[in-house]
N, C-alpha and C positions, 0 to 999 in steps of 0.2 A: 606501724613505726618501722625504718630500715636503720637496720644496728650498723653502729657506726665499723668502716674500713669493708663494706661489703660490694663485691662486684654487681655492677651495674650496666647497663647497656644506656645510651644520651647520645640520641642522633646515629644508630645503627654502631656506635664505637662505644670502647669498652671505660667502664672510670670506676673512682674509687671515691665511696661516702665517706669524708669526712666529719661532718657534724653537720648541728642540726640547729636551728635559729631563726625566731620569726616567723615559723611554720615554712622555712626554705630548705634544703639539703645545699650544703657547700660538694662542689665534688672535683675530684682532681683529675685532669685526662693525660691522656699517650702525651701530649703536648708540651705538657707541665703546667696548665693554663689549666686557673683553679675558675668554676663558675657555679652560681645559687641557680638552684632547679625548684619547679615543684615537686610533689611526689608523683603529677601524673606525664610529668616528662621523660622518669623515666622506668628500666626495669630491673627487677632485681634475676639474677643469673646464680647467683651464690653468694649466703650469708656472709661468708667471708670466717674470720679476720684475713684480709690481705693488705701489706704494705706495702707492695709496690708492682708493676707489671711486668716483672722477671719472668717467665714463660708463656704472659698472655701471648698466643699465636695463632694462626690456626690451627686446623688437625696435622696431624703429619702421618696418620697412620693411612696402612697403603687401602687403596680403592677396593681390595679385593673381599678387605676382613668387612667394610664397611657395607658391602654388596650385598655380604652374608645375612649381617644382624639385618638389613632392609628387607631381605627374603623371605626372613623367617618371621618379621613383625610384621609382612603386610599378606602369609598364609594366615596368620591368628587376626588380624582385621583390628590392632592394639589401636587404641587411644593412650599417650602416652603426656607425660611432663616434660621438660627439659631435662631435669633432675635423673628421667627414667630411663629415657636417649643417654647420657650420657654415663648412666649405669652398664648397660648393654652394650655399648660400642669400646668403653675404656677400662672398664670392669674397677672405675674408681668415681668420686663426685668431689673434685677438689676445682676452686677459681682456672686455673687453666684448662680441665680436662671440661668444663662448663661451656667454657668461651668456646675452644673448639668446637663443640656440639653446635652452640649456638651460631657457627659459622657454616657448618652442615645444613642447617636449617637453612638459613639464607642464602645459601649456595642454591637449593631449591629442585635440586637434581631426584633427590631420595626422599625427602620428607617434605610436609607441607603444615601451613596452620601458625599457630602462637606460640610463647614459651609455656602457657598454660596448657595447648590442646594440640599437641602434634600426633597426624596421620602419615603411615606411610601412602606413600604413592604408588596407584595401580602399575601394574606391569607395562599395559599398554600408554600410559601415561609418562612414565621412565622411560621405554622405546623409544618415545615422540620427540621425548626430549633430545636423548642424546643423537637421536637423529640430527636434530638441529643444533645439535651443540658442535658435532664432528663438522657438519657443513660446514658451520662458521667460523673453526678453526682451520678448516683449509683454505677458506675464504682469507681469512687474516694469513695464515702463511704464503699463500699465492698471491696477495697485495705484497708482501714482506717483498717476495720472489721480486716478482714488477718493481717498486720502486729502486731496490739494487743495479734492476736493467735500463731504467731509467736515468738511474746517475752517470752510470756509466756512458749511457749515448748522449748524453749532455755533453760528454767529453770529446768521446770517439763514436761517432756514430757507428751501431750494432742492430743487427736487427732483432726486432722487437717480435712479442710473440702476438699467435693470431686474436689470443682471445685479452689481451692486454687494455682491447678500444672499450672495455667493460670496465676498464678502470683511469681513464684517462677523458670521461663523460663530464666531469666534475670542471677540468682543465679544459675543454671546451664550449661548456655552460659559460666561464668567467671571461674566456676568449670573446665569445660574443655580445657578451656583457648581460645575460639572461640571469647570471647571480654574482654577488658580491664577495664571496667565499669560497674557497675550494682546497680540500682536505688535502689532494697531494701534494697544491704546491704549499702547503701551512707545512706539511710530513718532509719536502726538500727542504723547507728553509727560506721558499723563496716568495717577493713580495706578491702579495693576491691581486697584483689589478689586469684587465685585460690585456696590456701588450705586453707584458712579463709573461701571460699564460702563453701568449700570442709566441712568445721567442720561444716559450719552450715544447707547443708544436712544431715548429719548422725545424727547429733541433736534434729532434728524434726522431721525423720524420713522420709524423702522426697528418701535418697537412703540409701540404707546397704553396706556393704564391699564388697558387691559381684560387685559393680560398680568399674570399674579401669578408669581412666579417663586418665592418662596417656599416650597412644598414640592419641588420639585426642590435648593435648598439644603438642605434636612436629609436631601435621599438618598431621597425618598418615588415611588414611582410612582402616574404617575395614569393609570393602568391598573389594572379591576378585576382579581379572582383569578379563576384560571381554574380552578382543582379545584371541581368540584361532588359533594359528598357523596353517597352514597346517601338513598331518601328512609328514614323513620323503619323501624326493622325492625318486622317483623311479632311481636307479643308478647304477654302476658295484662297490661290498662292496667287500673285502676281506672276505673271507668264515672263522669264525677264531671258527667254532664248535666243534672242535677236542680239543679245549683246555678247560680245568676246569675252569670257571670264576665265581668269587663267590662276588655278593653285600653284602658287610658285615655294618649294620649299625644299631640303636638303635631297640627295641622292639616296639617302638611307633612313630619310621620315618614311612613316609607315602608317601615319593617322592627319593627313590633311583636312583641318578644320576651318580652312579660310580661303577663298578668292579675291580676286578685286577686278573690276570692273573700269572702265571712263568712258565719260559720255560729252561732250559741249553740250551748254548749255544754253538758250535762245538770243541770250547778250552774248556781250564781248568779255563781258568782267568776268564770269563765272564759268566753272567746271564743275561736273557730279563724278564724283567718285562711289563708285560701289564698293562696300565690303558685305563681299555673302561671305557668313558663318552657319558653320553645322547648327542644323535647329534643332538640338534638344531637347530643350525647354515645348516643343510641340507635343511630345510626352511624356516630358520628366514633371513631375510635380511636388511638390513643397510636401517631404515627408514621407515619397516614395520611397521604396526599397532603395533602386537604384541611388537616388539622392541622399538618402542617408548611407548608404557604402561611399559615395564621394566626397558624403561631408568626413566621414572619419578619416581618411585619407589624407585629402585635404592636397593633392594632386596626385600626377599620374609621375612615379617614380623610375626617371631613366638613369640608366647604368651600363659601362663600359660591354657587361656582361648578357645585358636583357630590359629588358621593357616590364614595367608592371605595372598596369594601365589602373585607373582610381574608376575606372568603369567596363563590365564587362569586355572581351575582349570581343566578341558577336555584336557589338555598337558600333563597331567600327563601320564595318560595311551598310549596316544603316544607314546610317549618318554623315559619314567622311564625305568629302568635297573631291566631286571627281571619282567616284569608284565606278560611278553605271554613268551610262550615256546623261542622264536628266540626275540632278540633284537638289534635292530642297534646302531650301538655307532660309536665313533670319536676314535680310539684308540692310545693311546699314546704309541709308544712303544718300551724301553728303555736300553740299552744295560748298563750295571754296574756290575763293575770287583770288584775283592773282597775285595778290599779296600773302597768298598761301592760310587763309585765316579762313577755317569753319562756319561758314554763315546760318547754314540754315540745317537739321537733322530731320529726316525723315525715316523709319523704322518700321518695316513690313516683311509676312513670310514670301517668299518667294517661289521659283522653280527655276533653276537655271541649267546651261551647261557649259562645263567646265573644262578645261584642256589644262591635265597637271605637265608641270616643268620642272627641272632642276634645276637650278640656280644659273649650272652652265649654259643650259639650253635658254632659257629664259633672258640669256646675255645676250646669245646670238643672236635672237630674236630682236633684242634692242637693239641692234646695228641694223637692224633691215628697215624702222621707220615703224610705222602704224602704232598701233594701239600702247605697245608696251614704250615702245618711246616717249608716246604723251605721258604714260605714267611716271615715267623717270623724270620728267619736265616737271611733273607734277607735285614729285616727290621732294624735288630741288627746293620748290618754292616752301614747300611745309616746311621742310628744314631749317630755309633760311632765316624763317618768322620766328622759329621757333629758337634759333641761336641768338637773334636778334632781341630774342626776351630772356633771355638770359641762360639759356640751356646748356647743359654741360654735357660735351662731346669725349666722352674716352675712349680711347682705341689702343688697346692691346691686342697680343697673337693670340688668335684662337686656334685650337685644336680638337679635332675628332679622336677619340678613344675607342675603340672597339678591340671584344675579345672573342677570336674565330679562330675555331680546330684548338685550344689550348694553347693561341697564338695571341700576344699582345702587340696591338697593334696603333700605330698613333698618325695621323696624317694631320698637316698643316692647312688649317680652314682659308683657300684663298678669299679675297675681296670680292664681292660680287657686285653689278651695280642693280641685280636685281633682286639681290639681300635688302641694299639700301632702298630700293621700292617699297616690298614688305614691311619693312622697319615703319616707313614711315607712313602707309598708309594704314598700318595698324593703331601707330598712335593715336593720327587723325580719327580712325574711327572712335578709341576712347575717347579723346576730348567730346568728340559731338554725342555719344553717348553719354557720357557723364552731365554734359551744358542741357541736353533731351530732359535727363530723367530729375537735375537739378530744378529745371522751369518747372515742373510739375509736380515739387515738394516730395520727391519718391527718394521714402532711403532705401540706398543704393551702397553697393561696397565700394565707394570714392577711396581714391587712393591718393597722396599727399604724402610732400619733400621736400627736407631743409635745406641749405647747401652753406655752410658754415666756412668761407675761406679765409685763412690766416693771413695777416702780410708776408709771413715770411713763404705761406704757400704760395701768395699771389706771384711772388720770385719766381719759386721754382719752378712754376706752372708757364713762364714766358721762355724757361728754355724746349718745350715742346720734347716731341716725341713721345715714345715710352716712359723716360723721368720724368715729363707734365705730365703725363695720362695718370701716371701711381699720384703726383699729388691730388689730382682731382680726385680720385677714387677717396682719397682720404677727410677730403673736405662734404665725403655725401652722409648725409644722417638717414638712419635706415629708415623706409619705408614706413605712412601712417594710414593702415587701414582703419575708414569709420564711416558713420552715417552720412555722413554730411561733408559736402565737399570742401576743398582746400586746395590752397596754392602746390602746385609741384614743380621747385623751381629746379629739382633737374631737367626737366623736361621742358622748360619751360611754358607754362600749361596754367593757366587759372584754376581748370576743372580739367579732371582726367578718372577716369577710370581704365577697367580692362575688359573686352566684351568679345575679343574674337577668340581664344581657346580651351571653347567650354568641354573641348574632349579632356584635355592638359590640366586646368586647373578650376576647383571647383568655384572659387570666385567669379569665374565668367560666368561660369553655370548657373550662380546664384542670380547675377543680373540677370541672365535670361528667362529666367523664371519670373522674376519682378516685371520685368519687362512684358515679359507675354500677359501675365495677370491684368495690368492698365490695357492692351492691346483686346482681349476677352471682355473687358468691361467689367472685372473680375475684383476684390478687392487684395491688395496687395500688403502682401507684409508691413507689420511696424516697425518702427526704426528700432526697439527692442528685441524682437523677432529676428533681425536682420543681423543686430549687433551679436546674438547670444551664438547665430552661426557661425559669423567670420570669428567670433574665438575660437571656437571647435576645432574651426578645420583647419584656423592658422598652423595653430600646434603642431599639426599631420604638414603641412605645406612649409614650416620652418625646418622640421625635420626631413623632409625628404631633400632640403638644398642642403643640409649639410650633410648626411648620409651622401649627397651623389657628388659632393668636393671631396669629401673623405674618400670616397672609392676611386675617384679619379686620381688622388696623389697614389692610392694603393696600386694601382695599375700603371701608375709609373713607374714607380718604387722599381715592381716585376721585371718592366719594359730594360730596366738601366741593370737590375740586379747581372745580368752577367757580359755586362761593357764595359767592366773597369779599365780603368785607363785610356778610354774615349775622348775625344776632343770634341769638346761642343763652342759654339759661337755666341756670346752672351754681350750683355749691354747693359750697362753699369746705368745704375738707379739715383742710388744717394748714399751719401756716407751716414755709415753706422759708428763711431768713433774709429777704432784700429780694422774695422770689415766695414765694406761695401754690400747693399744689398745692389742684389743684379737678376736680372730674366733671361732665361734661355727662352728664344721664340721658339724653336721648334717645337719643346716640350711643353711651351705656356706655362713653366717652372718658375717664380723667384725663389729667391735663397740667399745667403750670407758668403761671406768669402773674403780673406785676406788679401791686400791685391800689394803687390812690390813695386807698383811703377805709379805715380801721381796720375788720375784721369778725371775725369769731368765728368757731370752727367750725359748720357747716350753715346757717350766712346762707348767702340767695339772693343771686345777684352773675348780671350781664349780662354776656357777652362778646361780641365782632366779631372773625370770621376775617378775619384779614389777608395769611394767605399759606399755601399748601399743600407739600409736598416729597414726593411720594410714594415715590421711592427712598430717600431716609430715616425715611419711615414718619411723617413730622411735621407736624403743624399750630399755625402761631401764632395765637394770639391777645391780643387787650386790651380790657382792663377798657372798657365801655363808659358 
């Protein structure tokens, strides 16, 4: 039984027994807040009488006397009480001089054990301690230090100490979005989410703009893969070197996975177009290393700053279209009558060779005649089928970003007509790849699109230009990868998949692989099978398009951060009620802006940077 007003310990704090009822103890805390215990909740420290907690505290006496009695109890090897402890240290045993002991105890420095069975602690045990106790009070006052320096360069920028980047890990964890919390900026005051963290590295000077943090938020590694494939197996290829095959792609691609080819065909109606692709699938197979590093991926993540390829980086020369004299590929190859419609698909490995181009050179080439001209001919005609079924044609400015020497760099993507080749002998290749593997009940990653126009879009969209291209952009419902095919009235396409860039995205990859299994005589995935990967790798392939828009506004952001007051050339969108949305083409930027003069859509309008926010991705401007 615990006689009633006696001190108590209830949850490591001190209280006072009241009474006793029900077989519960009422007891009253620091708090004032009275609660029913049992008796094994809690402990008794001293019988008491005490009525109230007037000098419950800790100890106060100095460290030195206390060193003393710890010296001299742990020469004799004492097994002691609370009761005993607190004879020997206070030279009294009253409710206060108790509690203190028993805060000694818990302190943990000098004694150890229960309020029944306290041992001093060995010498070498006491050392260890305060070893680690000194540490981590320096630690805690050299954070104290830091964060002081840290407010202040929030102000005025000061420089920071060397060994500060020990404390400011947390704030760049959050920046990246690697965690949701971070101690210093909860210790400033300021809100925990990653572009708050983000303002207050560039602030201090902890990172500069040349940091993108952005695919680390969607969970991307910028780190390439490190499965490198077999190179192509050894096999009987169709010999297709008598034909002109030209990889035609940007000036600063560095993984060409596609050719094309034309041939006439022994009538008058018809044309073969070839599309060689890199053959992978000749030794990637269903559950390979390599193939499962690409399904996680889920593509090949490019960025203003670097390439991070969803397949080793040693595949390239493998495989790419064009690196050595002869190149093997997967050729698609496609019979289309002049009405521009895919008649007939054929699908065999090959060996070719290739002559790569750049967009520029590949132009010139079209003005000279022969082969690349009939494909531009060729090209026209696909197109036209393909508008003609309802295709939605948008054209906005495109722009190159690249960052070299610590230089951000932006050029304006001109028009090519041997862009518009590629464009469209690629499609073509989907359609007859997807119409191929359709005829033959093969699920396939089909790909299918809705195109949802409003009346009042259908308005906007007849005043052309860049204000039509934004409403058609608006009228596209995103992408439906699935087993089975469907209509893609963007593209206007009954059946469409993707099959030429299985370096770039694992979706191609996947067909390739399906594709070669029926080619083997091999059995080929089920449409479960097929479905459980395009989830996988969506996720990795959704996130690296937004990581690489995210990184490209960040790369603006930089680009403009020290142009204020710039004059850029812009072209009014649509009205937002009191702001105009509008695009800068050079920068391929839209944005908002107040405009003072009545315009229409695709009037030219002048604006002036007037401020940048790179952590929020944003630049103002006004009407100039």
């Amino acid at each position: 039984m615990i006689a009633e007003n006696a001190l108590v310990i209830y949850k490591n704090k001190p209280a006072i027994v009241k009474d006793r009822t029900d077989g519960k103890y009422s007891i009253s805390l620091q708090s004032g807040e009275s609660v029913k215990v049992r008796d094994k909740d809690i402990e008794v420290i001293h019988p008491g009488p005490i009525k109230d907690f007037n000098g419950i505290k800790e100890s106060s006496q100095q460290d030195s006397l206390i060193r003393d009695v710890w010296e001299l109890l742990s020469d004799e090897g004492a097994l002691l009480s609370l009761k005993d402890l607190t004879g020997f240290i206070f030279n009294e045993y009253t409710p206060s001089s108790a509690y203190a002991a028993y805060c000694l105890l818990c302190n943990g420095l000098y004694f150890s054990g229960t309020i029944d069975a306290i041992t001093p602690r060995s010498k070498d045990e006491v050392s260890i301690e305060e070893s680690k106790r000194t540490a981590l009070q320096r630690e805690t006052d050299e954070r104290a230090q830091f964060l002081e320096r840290l407010k202040s360069a929030m102000k005025n920028p000061v420089p920071m100490q060397p060994d500060d980047a020990r404390f400011i890990q947390d704030v760049e964890a959050l920046a990246y979005g690697k965690t949701a919390k971070s101690r210093t900026m909860k210790d400033l005051g300021i809100g925990e989410t990653p572009e708050d963290a983000h303002v207050l590295l560039l602030k201090t000077g902890f990172w500069t703009g040349m940091i993108n943090p952005h695919p680390s938020r969607f969970g991307l590694s910028l780190s390439g893969a490190g499965f490198c494939p077999e190179p192509p197996c050894s096999e009987e290829r169709r010999d297709l070197c008598h034909l002109a095959a030209f990889a035609i792609d940007s000036s600063w691609s560095t993984d060409p996975d596609d050719a094309v080819s034309i041939e006439k065909a022994d009538d008058e109606e018809n044309t073969f177009l070839y599309v060689h692709v890199a053959d992978l699938a000749s030794s990637i197979t269903f559950d390979s290393p390599a193939e499962k590093e690409a399904r996680d991926r889920g593509a090949t993540l490019y960025l203003p700053e670097g390439t991070f390829r969803m397949l080793a980086e040693d595949s390239i020369p493998l495989f790419a279209i064009g690196y050595s004299e002869k190149s093997p590929a997967l050729t698609f190859k496609l019979k289309i009558n002049n009405d521009g419609e895919v008649v007939d698909t054929e699908i065999f490995p090959s060996v070719i060779k290739a002559q790569r181009l750049t967009y520029e050179e590949a132009d010139s080439e079209i003005k000279k005649g022969a082969e690349l001209h009939a494909l531009y001919d060729l090209a026209q005609k696909i197109f036209n089928r393909r508008t003609a079924h309802g295709a939605v044609n948008i054209e906005l400015p495109d722009i190159h970003i690249y960052v070299e020497n610590g230089n951000v760099n932006i050029k304006t993507v001109d028009e090519y007509q041997a862009a518009f080749i590629v464009k469209e002998c690629m499609i073509a290749a989907g359609e007859g790849a997807g119409t191929w593997a359709a005829s033959r009940g093969l699920a396939f990653p089909y790909i299918s699109q809705e195109v949802e126009l409003q009346p009042e879009q259908s308005r906007a969209v007849k005043s052309g230009g860049f204000a039509g291209s934004i409403q058609l952009r608006k009228c596209m419902r995103p992408r439906i990868l699935s087993t089975k095919p469907g209509r893609h009235q963007g593209l206007g396409l009954d059946t469409y998949t993707q099959v030429t860039s299985p370096l770039r995205r694992y979706t191609d990859l996947l067909a390739h692989i399906q594709i070669r299994a029926v080619l083997r005589g091999n059995t080929p995935l089920s449409a479960d099978e097929i479905s459980a990967r395009l989830g996988f790798s969506e996720a990795g392939a959704i996130a690296a398009v937004h990581a690489e828009r995210a990184s490209d506004n960040h790369w603006k952001m930089v680009f403009l951060s020290d142009k204020k007051e710039s004059v850029w050339d812009a072209i009014a969108l649509e009205n937002k009620g009191n702001r105009w949305a509008v695009i800068i083409p050079a920068l391929a930027l839209e944005t908002q802006v107040a405009l003072q003069r009545d315009v229409t859509p695709n009037d030219d309008i002048k604006l002036i940077l007037k401020s940048v926010n790179i952590p929020k991705g944003e630049a103002v401007f006004v009407q100039g």
